[in-house]
One Martini backbone bead per residue (centre of mass of N, CA, C, O) as a GRO file, in nm:
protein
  212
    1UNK     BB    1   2.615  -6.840   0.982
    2UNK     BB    2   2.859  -6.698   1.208
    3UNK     BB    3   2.782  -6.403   1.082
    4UNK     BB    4   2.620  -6.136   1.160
    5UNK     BB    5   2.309  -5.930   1.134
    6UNK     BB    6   2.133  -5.660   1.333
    7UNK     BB    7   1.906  -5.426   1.363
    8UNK     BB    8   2.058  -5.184   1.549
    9UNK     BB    9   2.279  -5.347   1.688
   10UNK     BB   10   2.451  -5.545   1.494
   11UNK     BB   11   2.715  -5.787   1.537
   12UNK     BB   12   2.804  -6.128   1.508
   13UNK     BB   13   2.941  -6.433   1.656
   14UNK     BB   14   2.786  -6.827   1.627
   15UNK     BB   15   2.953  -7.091   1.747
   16UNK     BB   16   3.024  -7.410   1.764
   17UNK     BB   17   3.221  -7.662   1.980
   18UNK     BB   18   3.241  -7.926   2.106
   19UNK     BB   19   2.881  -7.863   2.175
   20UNK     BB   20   3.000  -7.575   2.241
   21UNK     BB   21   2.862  -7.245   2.263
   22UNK     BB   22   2.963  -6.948   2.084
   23UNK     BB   23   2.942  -6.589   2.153
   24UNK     BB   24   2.903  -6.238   2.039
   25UNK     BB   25   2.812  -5.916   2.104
   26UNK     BB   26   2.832  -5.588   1.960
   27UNK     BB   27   2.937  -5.523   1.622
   28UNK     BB   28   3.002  -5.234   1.414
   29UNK     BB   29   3.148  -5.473   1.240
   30UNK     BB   30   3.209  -5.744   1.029
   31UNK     BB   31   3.541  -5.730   1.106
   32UNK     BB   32   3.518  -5.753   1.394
   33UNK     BB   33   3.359  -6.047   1.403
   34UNK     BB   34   3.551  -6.185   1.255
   35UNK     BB   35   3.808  -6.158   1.467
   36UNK     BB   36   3.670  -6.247   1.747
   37UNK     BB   37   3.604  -6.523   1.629
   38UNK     BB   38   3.892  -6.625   1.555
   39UNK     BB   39   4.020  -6.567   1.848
   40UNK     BB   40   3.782  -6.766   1.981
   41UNK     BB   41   3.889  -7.034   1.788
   42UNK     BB   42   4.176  -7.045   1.917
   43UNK     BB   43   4.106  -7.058   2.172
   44UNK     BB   44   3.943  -7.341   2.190
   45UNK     BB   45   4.159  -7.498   2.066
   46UNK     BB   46   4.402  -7.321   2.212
   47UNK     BB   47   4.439  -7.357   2.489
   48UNK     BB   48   4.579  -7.254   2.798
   49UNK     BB   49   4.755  -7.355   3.007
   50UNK     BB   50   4.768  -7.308   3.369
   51UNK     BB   51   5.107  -7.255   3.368
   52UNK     BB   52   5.072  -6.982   3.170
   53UNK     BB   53   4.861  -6.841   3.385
   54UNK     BB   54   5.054  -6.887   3.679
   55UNK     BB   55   4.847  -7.132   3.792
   56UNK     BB   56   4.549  -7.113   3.693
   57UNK     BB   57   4.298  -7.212   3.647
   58UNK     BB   58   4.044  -7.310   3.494
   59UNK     BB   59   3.740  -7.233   3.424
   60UNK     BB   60   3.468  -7.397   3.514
   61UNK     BB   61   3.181  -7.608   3.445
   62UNK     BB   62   2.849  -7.594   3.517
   63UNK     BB   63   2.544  -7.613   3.664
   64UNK     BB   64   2.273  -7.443   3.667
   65UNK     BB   65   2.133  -7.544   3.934
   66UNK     BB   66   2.401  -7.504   4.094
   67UNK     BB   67   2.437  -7.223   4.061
   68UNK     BB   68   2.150  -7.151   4.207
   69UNK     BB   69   2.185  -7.252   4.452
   70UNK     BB   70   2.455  -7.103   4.560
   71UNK     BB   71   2.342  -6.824   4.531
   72UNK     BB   72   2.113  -6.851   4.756
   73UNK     BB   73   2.271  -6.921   4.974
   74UNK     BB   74   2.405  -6.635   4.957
   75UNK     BB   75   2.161  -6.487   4.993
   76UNK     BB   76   2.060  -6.584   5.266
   77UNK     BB   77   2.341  -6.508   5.431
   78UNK     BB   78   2.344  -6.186   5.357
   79UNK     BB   79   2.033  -6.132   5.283
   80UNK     BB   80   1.727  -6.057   5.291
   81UNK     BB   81   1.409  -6.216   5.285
   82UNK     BB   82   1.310  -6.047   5.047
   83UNK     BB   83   1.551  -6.118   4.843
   84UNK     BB   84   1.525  -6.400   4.850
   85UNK     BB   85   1.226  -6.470   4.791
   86UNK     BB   86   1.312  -6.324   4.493
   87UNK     BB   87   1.479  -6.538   4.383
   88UNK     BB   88   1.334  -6.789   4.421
   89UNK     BB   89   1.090  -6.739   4.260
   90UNK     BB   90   1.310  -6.695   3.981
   91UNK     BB   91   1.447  -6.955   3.984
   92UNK     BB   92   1.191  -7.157   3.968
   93UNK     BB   93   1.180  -7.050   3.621
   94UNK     BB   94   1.474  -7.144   3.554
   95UNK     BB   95   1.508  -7.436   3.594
   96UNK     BB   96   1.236  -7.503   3.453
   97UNK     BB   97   1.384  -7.443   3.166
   98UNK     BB   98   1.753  -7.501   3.277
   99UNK     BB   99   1.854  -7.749   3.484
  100UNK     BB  100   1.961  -7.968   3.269
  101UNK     BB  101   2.149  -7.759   3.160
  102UNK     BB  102   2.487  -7.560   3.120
  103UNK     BB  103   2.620  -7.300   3.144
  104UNK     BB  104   2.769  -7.310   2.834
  105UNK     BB  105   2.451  -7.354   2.713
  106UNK     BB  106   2.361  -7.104   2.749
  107UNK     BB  107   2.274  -6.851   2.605
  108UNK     BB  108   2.182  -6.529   2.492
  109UNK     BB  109   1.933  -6.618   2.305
  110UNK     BB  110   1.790  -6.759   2.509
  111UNK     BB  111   1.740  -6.516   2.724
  112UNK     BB  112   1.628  -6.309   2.531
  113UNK     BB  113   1.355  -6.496   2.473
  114UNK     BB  114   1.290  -6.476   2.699
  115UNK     BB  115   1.252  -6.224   2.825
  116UNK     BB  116   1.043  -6.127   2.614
  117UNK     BB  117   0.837  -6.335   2.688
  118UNK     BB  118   0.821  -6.158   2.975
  119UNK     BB  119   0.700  -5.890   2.836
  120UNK     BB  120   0.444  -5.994   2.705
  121UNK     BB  121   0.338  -6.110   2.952
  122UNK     BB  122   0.389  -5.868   3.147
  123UNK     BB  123   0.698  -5.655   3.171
  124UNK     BB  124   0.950  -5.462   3.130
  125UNK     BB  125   0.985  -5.434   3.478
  126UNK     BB  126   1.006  -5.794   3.465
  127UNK     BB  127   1.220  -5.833   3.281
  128UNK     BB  128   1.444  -5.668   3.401
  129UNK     BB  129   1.475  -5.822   3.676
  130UNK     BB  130   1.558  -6.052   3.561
  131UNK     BB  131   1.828  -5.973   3.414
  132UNK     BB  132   1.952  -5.843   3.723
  133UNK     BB  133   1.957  -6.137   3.834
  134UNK     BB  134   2.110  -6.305   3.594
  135UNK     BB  135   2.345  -6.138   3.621
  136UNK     BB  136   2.421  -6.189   3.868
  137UNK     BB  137   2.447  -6.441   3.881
  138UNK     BB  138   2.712  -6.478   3.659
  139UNK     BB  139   2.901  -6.313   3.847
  140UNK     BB  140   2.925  -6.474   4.045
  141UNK     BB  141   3.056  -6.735   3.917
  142UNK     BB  142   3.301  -6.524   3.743
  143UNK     BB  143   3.437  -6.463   4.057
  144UNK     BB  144   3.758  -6.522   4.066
  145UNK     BB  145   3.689  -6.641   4.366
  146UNK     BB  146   3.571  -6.905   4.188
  147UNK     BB  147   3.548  -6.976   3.875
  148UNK     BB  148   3.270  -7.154   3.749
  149UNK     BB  149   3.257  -6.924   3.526
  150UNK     BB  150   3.395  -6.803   3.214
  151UNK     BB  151   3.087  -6.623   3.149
  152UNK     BB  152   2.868  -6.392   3.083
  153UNK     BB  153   2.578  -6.417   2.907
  154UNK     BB  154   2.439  -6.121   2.968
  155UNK     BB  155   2.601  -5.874   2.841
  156UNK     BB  156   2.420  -5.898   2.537
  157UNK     BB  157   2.214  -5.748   2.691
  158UNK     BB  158   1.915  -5.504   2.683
  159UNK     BB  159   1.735  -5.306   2.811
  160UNK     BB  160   1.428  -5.223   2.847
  161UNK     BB  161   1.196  -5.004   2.756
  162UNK     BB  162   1.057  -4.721   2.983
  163UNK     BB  163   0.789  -4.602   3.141
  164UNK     BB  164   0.787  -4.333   3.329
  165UNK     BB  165   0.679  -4.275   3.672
  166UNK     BB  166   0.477  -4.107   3.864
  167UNK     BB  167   0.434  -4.080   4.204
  168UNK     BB  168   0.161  -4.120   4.448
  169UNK     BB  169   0.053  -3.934   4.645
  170UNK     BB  170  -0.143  -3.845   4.905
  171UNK     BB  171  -0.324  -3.573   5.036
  172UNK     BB  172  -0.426  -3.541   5.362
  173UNK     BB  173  -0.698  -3.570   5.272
  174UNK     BB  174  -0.724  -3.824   5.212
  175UNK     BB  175  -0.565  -3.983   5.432
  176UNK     BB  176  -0.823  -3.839   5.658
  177UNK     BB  177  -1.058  -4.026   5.501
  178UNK     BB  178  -0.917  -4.335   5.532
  179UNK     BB  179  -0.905  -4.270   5.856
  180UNK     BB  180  -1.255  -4.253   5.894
  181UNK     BB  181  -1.365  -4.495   5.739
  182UNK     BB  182  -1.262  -4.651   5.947
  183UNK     BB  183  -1.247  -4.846   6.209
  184UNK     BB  184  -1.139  -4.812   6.483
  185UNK     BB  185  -0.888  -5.044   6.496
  186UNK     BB  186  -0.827  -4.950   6.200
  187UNK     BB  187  -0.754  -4.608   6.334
  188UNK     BB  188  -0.525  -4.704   6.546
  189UNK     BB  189  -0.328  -4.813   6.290
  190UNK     BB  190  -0.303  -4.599   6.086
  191UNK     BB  191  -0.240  -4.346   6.323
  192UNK     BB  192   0.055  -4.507   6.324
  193UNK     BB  193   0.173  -4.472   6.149
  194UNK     BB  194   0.121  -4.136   6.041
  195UNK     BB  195   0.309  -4.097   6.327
  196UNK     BB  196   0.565  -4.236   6.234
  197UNK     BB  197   0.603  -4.340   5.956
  198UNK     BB  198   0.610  -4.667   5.928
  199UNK     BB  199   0.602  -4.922   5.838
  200UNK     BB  200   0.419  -5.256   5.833
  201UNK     BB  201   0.622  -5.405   5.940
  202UNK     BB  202   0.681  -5.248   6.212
  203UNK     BB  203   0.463  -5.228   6.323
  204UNK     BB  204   0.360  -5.539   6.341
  205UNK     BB  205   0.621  -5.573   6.552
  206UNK     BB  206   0.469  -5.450   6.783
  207UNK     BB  207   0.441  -5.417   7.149
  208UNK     BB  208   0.297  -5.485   7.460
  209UNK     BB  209   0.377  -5.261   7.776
  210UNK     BB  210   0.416  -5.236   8.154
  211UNK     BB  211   0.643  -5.050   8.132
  212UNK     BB  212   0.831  -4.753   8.265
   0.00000   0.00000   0.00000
């Protein structure tokens, strides 16, 4: 059945066209869904020339590796080693799940199960970040200026939720025994800290100067 009904989230239709899979979630009823399958149905079978799109090209499929791959270049010559770090790390796990097929062939539900499955075995809050790097990889895709990928797949995922934590601070007082209990080396270490107030990253990239 290409049109159907999951509890809590609304309708959606899910069919196949030569070989690739077109899906759109969550419309409020049946009606809305069956609506939006037919203008899809007709979009996919009688695409627009391109000359009739004002001269546009039309968005083209690629593979996700590939795709993954020019995200990376962008994310390390853009962004920190750490954000560039998190990225390589997660990629490297959608790839070996997802590397050897095109970007139209990820459906939502399959990003979805993966989800599901990274939250079962983590945590909602891994799961989460997953989500929002998978999302921003396909809007690199999608942003005009590149026009690699026709739809983010990803749009019709919701995060999950998450038990709020208050971050705990520690009092002065504790503070003062971590730094008493320390040896004098590592509270000489430590010292510099509390009174910098800088990072750890930070602190370790200073060095020692006898120039006045």
């Amino acid at each position: 059945m290409s049109v159907y009904s999951k509890r809590g989230k609304g309708w959606r239709y899910d069919f196949t066209h030569k070989g690739v899979r077109h899906t759109e979630a969550w419309f409020k009823n049946k009606r809305e869904a069956m609506q939006a399958e037919a203008r899809k149905r007709e979009e996919v079978k009688n695409p627009v020339p391109a000359a009739a799109q004002g001269g546009q090209e039309e968005p083209t499929d690629m593979g996700f590796l590939e795709l993954v791959n020019l995200r990376l270049d962008h994310v390390k010559a853009y962004n920190s080693v750490r954000h560039y770090t998190d990225h390589l790390y997660l990629a490297r796990r959608w790839v070996a799940r997802w590397g050897q097929i095109k970007c139209s062939e990820l459906t939502t539900t399959m990003i979805q199960t993966y989800l599901i499955q990274r939250r079962r075995q983590t945590s909602p809050y891994t799961a989460n970040k997953e989500l929002r790097y998978l999302r921003a990889l396909y809007n690199f895709g999608v942003d005009p200026k590149r026009g690699w990928v026709s739809h983010n797949t990803t749009l019709g995922i919701d995060f999950f939720p998450v038990e709020k934590r208050i971050k705990y601070v520690p009092p002065k007082e504790d503070v003062l025994k971590v730094i008493l209990a320390a040896d004098p080396e590592m509270q000489d270490y430590l010292w510099t800290i509390a009174f910098t107030m800088g990072r750890m990253s930070e602190i370790n990239r200073l060095t020692c100067s006898n120039t006045l």
